[in-house]
N, CA, C and O atoms as a GROMACS GRO file, in nm:
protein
  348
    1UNK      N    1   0.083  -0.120   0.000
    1UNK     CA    2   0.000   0.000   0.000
    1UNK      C    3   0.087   0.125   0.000
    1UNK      O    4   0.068   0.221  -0.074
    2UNK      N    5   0.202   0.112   0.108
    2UNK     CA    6   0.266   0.222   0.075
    2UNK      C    7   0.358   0.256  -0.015
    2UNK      O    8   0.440   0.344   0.012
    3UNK      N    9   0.361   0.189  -0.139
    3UNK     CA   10   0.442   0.188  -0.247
    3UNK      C   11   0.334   0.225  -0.385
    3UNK      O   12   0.377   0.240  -0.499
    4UNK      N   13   0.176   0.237  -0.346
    4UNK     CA   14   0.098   0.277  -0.416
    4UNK      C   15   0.114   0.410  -0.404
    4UNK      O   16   0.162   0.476  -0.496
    5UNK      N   17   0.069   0.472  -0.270
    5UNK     CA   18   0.094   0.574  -0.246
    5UNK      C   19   0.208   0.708  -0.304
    5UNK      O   20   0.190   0.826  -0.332
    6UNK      N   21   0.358   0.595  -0.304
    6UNK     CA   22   0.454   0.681  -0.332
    6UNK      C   23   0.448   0.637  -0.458
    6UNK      O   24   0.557   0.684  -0.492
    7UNK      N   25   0.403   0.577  -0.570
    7UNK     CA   26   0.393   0.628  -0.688
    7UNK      C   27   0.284   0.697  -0.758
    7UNK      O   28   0.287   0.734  -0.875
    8UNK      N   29   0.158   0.714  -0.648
    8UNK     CA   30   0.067   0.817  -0.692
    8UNK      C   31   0.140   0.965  -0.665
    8UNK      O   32   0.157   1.045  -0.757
    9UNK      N   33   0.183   0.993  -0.526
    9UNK     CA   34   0.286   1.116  -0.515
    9UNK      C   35   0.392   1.140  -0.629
    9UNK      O   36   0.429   1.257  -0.633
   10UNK      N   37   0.440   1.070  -0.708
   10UNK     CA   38   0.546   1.072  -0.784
   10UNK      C   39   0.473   1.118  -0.890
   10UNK      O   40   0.480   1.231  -0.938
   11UNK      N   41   0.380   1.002  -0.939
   11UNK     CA   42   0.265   1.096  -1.086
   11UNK      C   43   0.216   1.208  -1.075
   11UNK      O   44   0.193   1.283  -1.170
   12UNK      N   45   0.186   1.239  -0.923
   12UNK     CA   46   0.143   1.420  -0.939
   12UNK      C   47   0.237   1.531  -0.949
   12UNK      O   48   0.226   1.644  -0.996
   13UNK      N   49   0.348   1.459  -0.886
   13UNK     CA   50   0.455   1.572  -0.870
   13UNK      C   51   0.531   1.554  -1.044
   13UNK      O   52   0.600   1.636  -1.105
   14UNK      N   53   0.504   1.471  -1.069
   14UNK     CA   54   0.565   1.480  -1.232
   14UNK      C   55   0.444   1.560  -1.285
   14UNK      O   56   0.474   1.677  -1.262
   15UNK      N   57   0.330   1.557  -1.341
   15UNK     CA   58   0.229   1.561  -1.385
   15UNK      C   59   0.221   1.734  -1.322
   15UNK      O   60   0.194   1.828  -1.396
   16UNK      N   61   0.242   1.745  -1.219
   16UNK     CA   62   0.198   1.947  -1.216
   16UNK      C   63   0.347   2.018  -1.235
   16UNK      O   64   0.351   2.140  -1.256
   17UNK      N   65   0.478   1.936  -1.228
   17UNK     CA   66   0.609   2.001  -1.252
   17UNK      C   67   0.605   2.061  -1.412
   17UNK      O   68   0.654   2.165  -1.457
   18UNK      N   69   0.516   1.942  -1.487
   18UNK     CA   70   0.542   2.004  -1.656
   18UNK      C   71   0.442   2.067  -1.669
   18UNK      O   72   0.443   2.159  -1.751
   19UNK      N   73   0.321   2.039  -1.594
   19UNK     CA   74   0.198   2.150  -1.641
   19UNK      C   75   0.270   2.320  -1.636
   19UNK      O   76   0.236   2.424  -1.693
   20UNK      N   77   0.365   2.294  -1.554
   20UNK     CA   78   0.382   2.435  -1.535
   20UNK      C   79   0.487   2.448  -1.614
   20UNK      O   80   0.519   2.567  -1.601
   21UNK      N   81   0.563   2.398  -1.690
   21UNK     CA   82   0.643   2.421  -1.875
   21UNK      C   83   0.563   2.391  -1.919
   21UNK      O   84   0.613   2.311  -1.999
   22UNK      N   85   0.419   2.388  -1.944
   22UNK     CA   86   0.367   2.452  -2.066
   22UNK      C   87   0.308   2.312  -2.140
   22UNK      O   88   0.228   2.322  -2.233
   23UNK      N   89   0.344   2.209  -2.099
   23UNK     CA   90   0.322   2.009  -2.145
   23UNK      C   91   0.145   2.069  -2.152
   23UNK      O   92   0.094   2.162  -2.089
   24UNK      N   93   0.098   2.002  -2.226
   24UNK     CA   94  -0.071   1.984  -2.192
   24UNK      C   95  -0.114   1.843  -2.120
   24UNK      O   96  -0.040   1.744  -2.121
   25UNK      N   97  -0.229   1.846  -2.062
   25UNK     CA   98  -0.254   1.701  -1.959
   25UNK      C   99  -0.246   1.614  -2.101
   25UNK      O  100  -0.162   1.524  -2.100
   26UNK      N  101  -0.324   1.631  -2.225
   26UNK     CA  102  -0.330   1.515  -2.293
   26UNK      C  103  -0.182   1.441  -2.345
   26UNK      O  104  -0.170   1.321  -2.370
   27UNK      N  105  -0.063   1.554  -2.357
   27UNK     CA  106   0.063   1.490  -2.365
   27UNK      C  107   0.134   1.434  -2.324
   27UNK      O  108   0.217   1.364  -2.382
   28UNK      N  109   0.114   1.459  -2.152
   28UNK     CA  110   0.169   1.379  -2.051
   28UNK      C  111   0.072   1.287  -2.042
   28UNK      O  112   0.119   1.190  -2.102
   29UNK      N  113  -0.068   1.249  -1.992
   29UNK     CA  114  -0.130   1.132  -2.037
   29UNK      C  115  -0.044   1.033  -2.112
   29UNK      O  116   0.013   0.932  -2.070
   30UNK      N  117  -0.051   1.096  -2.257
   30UNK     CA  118   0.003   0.973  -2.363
   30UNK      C  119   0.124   0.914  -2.339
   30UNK      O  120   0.160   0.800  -2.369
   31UNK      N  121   0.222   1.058  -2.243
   31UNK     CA  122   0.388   1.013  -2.266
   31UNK      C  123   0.374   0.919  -2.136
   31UNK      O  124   0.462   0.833  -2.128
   32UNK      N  125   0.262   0.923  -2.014
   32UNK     CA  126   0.343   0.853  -1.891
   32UNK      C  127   0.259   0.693  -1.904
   32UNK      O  128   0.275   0.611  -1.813
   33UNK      N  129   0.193   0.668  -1.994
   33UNK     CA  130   0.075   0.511  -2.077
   33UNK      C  131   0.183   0.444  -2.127
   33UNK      O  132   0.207   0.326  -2.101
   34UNK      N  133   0.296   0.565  -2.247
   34UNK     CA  134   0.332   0.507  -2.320
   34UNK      C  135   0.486   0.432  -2.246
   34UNK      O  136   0.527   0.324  -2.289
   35UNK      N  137   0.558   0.506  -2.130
   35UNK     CA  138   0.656   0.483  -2.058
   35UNK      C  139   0.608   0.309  -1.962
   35UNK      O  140   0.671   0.219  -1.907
   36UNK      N  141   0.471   0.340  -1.989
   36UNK     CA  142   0.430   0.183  -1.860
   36UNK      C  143   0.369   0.208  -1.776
   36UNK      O  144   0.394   0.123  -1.691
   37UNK      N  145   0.277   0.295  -1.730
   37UNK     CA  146   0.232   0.307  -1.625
   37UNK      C  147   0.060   0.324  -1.699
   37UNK      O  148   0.023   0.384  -1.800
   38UNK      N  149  -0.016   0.245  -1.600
   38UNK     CA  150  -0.121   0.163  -1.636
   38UNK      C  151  -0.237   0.285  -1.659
   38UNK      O  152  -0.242   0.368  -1.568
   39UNK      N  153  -0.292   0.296  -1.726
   39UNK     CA  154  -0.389   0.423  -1.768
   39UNK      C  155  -0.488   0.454  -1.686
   39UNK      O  156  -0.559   0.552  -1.708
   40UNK      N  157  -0.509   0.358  -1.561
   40UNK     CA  158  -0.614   0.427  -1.462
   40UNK      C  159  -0.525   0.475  -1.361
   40UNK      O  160  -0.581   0.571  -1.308
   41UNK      N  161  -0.448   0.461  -1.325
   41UNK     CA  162  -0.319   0.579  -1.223
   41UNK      C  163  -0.302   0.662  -1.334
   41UNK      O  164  -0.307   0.779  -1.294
   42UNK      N  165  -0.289   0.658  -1.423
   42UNK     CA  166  -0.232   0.811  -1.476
   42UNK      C  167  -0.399   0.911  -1.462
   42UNK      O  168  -0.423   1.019  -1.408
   43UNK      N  169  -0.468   0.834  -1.523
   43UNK     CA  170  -0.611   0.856  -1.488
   43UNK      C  171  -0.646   0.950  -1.361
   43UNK      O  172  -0.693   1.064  -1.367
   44UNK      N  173  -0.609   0.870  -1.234
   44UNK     CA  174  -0.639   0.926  -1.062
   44UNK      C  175  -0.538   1.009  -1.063
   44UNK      O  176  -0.556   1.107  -0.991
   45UNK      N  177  -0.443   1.004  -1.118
   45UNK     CA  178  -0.313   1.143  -1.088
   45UNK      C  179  -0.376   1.238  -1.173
   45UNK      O  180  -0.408   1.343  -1.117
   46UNK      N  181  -0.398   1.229  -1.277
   46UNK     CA  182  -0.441   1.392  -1.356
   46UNK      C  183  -0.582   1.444  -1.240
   46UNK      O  184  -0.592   1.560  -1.200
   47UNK      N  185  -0.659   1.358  -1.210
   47UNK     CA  186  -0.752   1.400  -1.146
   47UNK      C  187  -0.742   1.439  -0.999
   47UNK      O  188  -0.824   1.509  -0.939
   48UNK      N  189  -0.655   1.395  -0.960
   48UNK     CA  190  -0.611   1.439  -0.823
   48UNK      C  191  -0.560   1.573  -0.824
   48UNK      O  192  -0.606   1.654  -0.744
   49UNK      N  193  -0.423   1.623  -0.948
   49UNK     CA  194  -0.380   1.740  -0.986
   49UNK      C  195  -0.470   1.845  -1.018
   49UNK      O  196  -0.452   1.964  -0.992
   50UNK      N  197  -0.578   1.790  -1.082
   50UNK     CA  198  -0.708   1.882  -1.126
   50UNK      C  199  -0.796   1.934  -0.995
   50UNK      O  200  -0.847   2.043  -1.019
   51UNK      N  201  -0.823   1.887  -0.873
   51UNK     CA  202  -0.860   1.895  -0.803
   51UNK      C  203  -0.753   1.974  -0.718
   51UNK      O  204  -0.804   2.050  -0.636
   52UNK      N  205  -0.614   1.970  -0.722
   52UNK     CA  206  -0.557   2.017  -0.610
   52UNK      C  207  -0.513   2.162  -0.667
   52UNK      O  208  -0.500   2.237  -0.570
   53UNK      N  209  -0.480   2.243  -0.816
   53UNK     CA  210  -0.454   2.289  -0.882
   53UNK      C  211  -0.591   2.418  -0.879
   53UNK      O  212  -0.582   2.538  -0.901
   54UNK      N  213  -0.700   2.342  -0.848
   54UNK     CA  214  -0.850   2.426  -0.875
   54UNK      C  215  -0.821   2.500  -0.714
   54UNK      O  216  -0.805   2.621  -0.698
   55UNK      N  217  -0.817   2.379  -0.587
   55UNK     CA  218  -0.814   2.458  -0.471
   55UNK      C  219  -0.724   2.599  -0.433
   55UNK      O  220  -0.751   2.686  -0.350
   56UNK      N  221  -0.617   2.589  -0.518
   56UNK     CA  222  -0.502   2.688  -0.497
   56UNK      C  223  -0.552   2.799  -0.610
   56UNK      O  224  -0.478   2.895  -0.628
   57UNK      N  225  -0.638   2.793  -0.665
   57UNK     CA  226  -0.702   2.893  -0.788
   57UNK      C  227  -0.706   3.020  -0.741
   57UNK      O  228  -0.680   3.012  -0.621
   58UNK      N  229  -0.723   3.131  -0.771
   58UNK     CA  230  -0.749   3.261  -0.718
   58UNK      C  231  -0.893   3.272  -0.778
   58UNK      O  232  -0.933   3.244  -0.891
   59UNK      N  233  -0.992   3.344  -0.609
   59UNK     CA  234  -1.138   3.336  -0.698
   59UNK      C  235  -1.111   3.456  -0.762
   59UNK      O  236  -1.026   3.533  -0.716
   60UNK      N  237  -1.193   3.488  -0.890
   60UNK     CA  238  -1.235   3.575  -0.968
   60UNK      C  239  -1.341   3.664  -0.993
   60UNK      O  240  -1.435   3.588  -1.015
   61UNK      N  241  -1.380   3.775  -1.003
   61UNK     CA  242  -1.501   3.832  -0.977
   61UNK      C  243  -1.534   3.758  -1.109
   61UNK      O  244  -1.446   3.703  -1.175
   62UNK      N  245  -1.669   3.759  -1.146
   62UNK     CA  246  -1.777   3.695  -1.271
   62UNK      C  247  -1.815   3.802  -1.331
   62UNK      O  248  -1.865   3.794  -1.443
   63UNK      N  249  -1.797   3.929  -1.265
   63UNK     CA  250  -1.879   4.071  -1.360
   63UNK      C  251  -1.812   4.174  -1.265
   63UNK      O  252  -1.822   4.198  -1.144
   64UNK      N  253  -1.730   4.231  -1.379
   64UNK     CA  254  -1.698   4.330  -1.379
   64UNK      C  255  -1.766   4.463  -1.346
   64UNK      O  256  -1.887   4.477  -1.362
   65UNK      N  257  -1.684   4.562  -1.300
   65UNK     CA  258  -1.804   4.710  -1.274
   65UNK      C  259  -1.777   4.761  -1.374
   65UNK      O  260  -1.656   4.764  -1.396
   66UNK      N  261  -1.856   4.817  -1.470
   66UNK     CA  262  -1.880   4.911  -1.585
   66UNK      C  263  -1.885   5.070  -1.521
   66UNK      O  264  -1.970   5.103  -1.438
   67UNK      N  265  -1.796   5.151  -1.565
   67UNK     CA  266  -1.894   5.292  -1.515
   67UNK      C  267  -1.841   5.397  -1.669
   67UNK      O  268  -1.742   5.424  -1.737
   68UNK      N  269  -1.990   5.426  -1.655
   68UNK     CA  270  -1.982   5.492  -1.812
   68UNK      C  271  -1.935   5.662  -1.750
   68UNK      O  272  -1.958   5.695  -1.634
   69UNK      N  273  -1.885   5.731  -1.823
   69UNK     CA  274  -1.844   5.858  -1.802
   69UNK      C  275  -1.840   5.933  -1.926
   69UNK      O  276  -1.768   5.900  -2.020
   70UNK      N  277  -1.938   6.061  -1.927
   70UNK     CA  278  -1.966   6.147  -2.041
   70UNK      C  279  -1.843   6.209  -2.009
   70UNK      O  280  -1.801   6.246  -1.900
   71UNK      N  281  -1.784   6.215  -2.141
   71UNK     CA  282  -1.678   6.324  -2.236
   71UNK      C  283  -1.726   6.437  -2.300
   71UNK      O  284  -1.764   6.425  -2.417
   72UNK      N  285  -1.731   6.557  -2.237
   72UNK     CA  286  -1.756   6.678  -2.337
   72UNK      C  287  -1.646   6.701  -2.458
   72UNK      O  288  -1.525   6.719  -2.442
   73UNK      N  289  -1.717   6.697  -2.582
   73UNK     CA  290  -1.572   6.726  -2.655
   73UNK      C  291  -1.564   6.952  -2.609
   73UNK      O  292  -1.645   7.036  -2.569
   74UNK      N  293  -1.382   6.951  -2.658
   74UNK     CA  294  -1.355   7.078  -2.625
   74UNK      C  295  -1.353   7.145  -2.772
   74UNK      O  296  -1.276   7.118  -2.864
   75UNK      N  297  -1.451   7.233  -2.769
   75UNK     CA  298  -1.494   7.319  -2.831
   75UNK      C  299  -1.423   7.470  -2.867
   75UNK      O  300  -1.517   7.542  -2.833
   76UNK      N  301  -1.347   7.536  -2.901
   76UNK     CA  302  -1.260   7.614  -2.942
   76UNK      C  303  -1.346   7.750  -2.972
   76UNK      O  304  -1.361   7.739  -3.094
   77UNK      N  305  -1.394   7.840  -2.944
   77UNK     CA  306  -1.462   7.925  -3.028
   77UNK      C  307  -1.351   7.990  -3.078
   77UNK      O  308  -1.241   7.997  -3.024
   78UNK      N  309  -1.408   8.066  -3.247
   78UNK     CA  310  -1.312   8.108  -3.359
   78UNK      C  311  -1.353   8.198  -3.418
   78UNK      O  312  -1.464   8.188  -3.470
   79UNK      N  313  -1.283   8.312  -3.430
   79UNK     CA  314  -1.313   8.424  -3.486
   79UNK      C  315  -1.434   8.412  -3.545
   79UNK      O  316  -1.470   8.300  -3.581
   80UNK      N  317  -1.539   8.556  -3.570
   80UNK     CA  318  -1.635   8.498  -3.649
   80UNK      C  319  -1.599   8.535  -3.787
   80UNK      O  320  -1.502   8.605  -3.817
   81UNK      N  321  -1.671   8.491  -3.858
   81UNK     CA  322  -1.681   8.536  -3.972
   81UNK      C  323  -1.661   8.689  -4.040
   81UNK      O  324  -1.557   8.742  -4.078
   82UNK      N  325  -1.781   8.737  -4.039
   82UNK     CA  326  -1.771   8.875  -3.981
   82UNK      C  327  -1.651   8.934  -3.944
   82UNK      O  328  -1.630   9.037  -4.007
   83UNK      N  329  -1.575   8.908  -3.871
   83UNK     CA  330  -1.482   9.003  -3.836
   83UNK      C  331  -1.318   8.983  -3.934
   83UNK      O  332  -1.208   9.037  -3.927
   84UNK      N  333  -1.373   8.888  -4.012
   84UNK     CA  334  -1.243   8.926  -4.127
   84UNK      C  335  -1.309   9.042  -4.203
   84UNK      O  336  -1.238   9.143  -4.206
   85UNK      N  337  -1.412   9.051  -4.257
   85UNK     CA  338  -1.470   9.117  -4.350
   85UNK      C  339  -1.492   9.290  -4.276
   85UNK      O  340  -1.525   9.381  -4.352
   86UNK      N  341  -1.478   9.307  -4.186
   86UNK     CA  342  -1.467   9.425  -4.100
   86UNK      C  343  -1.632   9.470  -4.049
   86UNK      O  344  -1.675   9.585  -4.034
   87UNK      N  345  -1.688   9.371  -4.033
   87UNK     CA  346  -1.844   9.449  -3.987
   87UNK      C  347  -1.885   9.398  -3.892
   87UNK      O  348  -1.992   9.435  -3.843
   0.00000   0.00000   0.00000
């Protein structure tokens, strides 16, 4: 039993070391099946990682605050007309 154990610890700690270079779960899946290790432990390790990976998550707000703010455009007044023409 305790040699199950320390190779479920070993699949997670492999399994979240490359998640974090960038590996995707389905690549490591295929690469740790294809090395020998039986597809329902690789199975309980991705899912164990998925579960322990979510707890350490940062929560996120779901909706943002919007706040709208009117812009006056700036308006220049300019000689008038009139006063090229002298009247």
């Amino acid at each position: 039993m305790f040699k199950k154990n320390s190779l479920m610890q070993e699949l997670k700690n492999y399994i979240k070391g490359n998640l974090k270079k960038g590996y995707t779960k389905e690549s490591l899946r295929w690469a740790l099946i294809n090395q020998g290790y039986s597809k329902i432990e690789v199975e309980k390790a991705l899912k164990f990682v998925d579960m322990e990976m979510a707890e350490s998550a940062p929560i996120l707000k779901t909706r943002p605050e919007i706040k709208y703010e009117l812009i006056e455009p700036k308006v220049e007044k300019k000689k008038g007309f009139l006063k090229f023409f002298g009247k």
